[in-house]
N, C-alpha and C positions, 0 to 999 in steps of 0.2 A: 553919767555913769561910765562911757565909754572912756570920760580922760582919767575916772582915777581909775580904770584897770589897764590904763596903756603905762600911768604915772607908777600904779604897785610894778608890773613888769619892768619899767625903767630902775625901780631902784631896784629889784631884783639882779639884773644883769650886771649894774655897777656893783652891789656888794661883792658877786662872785668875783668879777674881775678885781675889786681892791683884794679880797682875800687869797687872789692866783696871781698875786704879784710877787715875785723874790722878792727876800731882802736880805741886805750887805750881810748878816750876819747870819743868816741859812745854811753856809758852809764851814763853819765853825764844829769840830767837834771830831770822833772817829768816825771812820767810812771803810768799809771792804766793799771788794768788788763785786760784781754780782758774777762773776767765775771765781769767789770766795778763794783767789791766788793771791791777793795784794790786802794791805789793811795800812791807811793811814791815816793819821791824826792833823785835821786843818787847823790852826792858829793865828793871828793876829801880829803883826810884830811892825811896827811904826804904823806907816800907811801901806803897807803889803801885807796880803796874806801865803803864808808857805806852810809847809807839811812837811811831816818827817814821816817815814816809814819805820812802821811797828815792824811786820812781818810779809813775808814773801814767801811763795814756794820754792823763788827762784833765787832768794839770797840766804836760806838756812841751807847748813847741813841737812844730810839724811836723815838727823835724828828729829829733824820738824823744830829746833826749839837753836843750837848753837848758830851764830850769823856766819857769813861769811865774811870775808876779809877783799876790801873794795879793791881787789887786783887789777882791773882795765881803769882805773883813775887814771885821767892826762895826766897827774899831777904826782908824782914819785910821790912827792912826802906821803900822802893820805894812803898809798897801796896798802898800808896795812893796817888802819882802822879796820871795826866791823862796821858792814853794810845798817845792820839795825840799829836805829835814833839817827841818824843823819837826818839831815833837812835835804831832803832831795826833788824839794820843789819849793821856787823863789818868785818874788816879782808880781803877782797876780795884787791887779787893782778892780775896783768894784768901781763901772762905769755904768750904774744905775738899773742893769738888766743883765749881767753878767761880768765876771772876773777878768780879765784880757791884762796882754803882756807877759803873761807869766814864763819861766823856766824851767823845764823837770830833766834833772839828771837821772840815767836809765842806769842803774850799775852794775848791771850784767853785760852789759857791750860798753859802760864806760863812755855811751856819746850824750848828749844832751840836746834836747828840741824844744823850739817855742811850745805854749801849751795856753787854754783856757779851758774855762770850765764855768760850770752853771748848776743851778738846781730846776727842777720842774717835777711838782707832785710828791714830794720828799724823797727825790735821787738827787743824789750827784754826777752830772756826766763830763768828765777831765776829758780834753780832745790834744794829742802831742801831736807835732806836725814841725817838716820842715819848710820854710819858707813862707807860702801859705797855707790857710789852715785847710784849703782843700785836699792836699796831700797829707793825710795823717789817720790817726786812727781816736775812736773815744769810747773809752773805758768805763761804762754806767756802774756806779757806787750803792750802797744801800748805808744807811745808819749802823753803828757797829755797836753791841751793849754789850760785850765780855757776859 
């Protein structure tokens, strides 16, 4: 009697953890932040995942809705695209537990820092950082349903 209630607790314990596993495609879809300033849409594109940015508080006009015009771009040509639908995060690979490598260009300062990111519990938490990721910050997401 005592191994099959050690046996139910064992499979117990593995179910949870198979079902507390990421998987590659967890971060697929829209996300706003959970300071509901930023909103953007994760996608698939060869073997990387990148994002565009819907909306911002910090890349519309005052009217909440017209974008701004990517003015700190290093790159003259682009200064006067709008900030909204850019792909303004590149590079991120899925190494079995989390996204790593990635790129996210900031277009309010126009600089750009390595970045990863991950899911746990149905968040997304994007972390930007220069150098190592110990120096950086991370921005927890929620699911975004318009």
């Amino acid at each position: 009697m005592k191994i099959l209630s050690i046996a139910t607790t064992l499979v117990f314990v593995v179910a949870a953890h198979v079902k507390g596993q990421p998987k590659e495609s967890d971060i697929l879809g829209k996300w706003e932040s959970d300071k509901k300033d930023v909103r953007m849409e994760f996608f698939k594109s060869g073997d990387e995942y990148q994002a565009r940015l819907l909306w911002g508080d910090q890349i519309v006009e005052s009217d909440g809705k017209t974008s701004k015009k990517d003015t700190k771009n290093p790159d003259e040509k682009l200064r006067s695209r709008s900030i909204i639908g850019i792909v303004s995060l590149t590079g991120l690979k899925w190494d079995g537990e989390e996204y790593t490598d990635g790129r996210i260009y900031n277009p309010p300062s126009g600089d750009t820092y390595k970045c990863k990111a991950w899911t746990e519990h149905g968040k997304l938490y994007l972390r930007g950082y220069l150098g190592v990721s110990l120096l950086g910050q991370t921005a927890a997401f929620h699911p975004y349903n318009p």
